[in-house]
N, C-alpha and C positions, 0 to 999 in steps of 0.2 A: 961743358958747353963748347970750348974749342974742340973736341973732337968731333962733337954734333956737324958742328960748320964747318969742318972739314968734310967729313962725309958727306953732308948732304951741299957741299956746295952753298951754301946758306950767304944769301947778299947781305951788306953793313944793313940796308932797311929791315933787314927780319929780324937782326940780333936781339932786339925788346920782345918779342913774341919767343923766341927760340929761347931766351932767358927761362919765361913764364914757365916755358914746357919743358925743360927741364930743370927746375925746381916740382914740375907736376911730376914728373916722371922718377922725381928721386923720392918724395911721397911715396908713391906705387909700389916703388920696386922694397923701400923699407921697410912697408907695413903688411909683405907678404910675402917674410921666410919664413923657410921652416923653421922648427924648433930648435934653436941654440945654434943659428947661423947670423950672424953677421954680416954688415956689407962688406966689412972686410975680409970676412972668411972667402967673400965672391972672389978676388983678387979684380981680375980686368975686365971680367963679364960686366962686373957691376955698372964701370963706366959703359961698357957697349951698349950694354941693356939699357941703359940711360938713355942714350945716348940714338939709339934706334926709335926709343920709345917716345923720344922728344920729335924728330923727323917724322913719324906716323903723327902726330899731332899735326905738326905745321905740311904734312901733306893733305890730310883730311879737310883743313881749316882754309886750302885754295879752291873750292872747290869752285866749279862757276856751272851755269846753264846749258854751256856749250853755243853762246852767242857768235855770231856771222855778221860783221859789218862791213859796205862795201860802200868807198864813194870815189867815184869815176874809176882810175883804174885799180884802185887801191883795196885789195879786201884784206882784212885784220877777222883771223878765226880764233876762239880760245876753245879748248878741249873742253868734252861735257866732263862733269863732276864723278861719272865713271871710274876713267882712267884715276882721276887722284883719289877715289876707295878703294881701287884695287892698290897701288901704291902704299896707302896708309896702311892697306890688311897686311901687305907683304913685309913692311918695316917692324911693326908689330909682330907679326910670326918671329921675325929674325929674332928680334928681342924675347919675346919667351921662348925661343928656341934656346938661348946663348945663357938664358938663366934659370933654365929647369930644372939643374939639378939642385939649385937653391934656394927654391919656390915650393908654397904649400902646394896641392894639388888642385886646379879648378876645373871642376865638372864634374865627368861620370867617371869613378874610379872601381875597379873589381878590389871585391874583397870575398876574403874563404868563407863559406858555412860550413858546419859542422852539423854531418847527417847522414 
């Protein structure tokens, strides 16, 4: 969690939410080594991956409409919800980037035929 909020910058108001997601994300990252690997065997990916995987949560989870309020001279814009899924996709990437090689394989993987 401290390195979550290090990284990401994470204000004292998210810390209950950044809790939640990483606790979510050490779920994740647990229940999907390979065979006869441990978190520990990860050494510091594990916290990264953690850790990135928590921040793609609480980036996805701001997401807004991309509202425009203006009253007299004062206009307040928030980003559309865009920017923060490419954000989440990109933290996510990092994280199964950082913990590949100690992760089952998900999706389309080639395998030999014999013929």
């Amino acid at each position: 969690m401290e390195l979550a909020q290090v990284l990401g910058h994470v204000s004292q108001e998210q810390l209950p939410v950044l809790e939640g997601l990483c606790q979510a994300a050490q779920l994740e990252l647990t229940a999907r080594p390979r065979t006869g690997i441990t978190p520990e065997d990860c050494g510091t990916a594990f916290l990264l991956g953690g850790a990135w995987l928590a921040l793609a949560g609480l980036a996805g989870g701001t997401c807004t409409s991309g509202t425009r309020f203006t009253a007299r001279s004062v206009t307040i814009q928030e980003p559309d919800s865009s920017q923060h899924q490419e954000r989440a996709a990109a933290l996510r990437l990092q994280a199964e980037t950082v913990m590949a090689p100690y992760l089952q394989d998900r999706g389309f993987v080639f395998q030999g035929v014999d013929g």
